[in-house]
C-alpha positions, 0 to 999 in steps of 0.5 A: 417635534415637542416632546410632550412628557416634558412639557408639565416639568417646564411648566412646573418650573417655570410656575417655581420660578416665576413665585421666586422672581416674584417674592424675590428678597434681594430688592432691598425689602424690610420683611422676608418672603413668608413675612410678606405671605402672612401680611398679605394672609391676613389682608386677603382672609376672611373675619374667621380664617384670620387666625394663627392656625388659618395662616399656618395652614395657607403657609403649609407650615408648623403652628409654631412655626407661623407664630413666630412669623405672626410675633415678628409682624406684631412687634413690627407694629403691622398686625394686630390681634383682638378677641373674635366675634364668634367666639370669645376663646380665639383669637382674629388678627388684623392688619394696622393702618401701618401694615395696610400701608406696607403693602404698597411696597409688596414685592408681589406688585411687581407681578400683579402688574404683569398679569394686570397687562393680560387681556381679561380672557386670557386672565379669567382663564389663567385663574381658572386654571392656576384654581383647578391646579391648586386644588388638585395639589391639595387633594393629592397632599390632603391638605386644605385648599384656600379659595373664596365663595363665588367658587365655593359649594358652600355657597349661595347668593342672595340679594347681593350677598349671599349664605353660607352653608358651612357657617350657617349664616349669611355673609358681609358683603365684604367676606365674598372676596375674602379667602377662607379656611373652609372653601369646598372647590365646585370646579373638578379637579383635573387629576382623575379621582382615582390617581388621587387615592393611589389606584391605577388608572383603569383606562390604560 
């Protein structure tokens, strides 16, 4: 017989390990595993998440601490900084034609090619599940959880874009698949609300 109470500790470690495996850096890899987050940070994010404090944030990190990373990146030549749209005081950080072609070399193709070989149920439900996971874990820790529109409760499509709520304006096209700092989950969370402020549960 399965002993149950053991079963999410496995899944845990396996979720651990299989992230290791994955950004594993002894293959011979020019950049170190956070180096290689923060690429793929700024390929994924959104025009206003893609800055320092955006990707310390993702990183769970000090904001010195993701600087020094974004520093290392720019004197490589694989990312670059430029004055935002919406506001003249900050800062957007994209990637270079050089850093775009560095991510053919991402350790994470590996598994992106595994998962690739799931059958598309079977990889529809992982996301939804990993999804709810992630954002459950923040809820615990309050900390910010990142995700992208179609899943947001901020948004709203419309003639093939859509609005967002919290921006109050309407998207690029481009922005819908892009992980940004202010998504707000729609999916409930699968740890009761009350465990998550520390209170007993009452059903026992």
């Amino acid at each position: 017989m399965i002993n149950q109470r053991q079963t999410p500790d496995r899944i845990a470690e396996l979720l651990v390990h299989v992230g290791r495996a994955a950004c594993s850096e002894d293959r011979g890899s020019s950049l170190t595993a956070a180096q290689w987050t923060c690429l793929r940070f700024f390929a994924r994010a959104n025009g206003s998440t893609r800055t320092p404090s955006g990707f310390a944030s993702f990183q769970a990190t000090t904001r010195g601490t993701a600087s020094q990373i974004i520093k290392t990146l720019e004197g490589l030549g694989l990312i670059t900084r430029q004055r935002s749209d919406r506001d003249q005081r900050s800062v957007r950080l994209d990637l270079t034609e050089t850093g775009r072609a560095m991510l053919l070399e991402d350790p994470l193709n590996d598994l992106i090619n595994v998962i690739g070989q799931l059958q598309e149920d079977e990889r529809d439900h992982f996301l939804k599940t990993l999804s709810r996971m992630a954002y459950a874990l923040a809820g615990l820790r309050d900390v910010p959880t990142f995700g992208t529109c179609q899943d947001c409760s901020h948004f709203t499509p419309a003639n093939g874009s859509g609005y967002c709520a919290c921006m109050a304006s309407e998207l690029a096209t481009d922005d819908i698949d892009q992980l940004c700092a202010s998504y707000q989950g729609t999916t409930p969370s699968i740890v009761p609300k009350m465990l998550i402020k520390g209170e007993p549960d009452d059903r026992d």
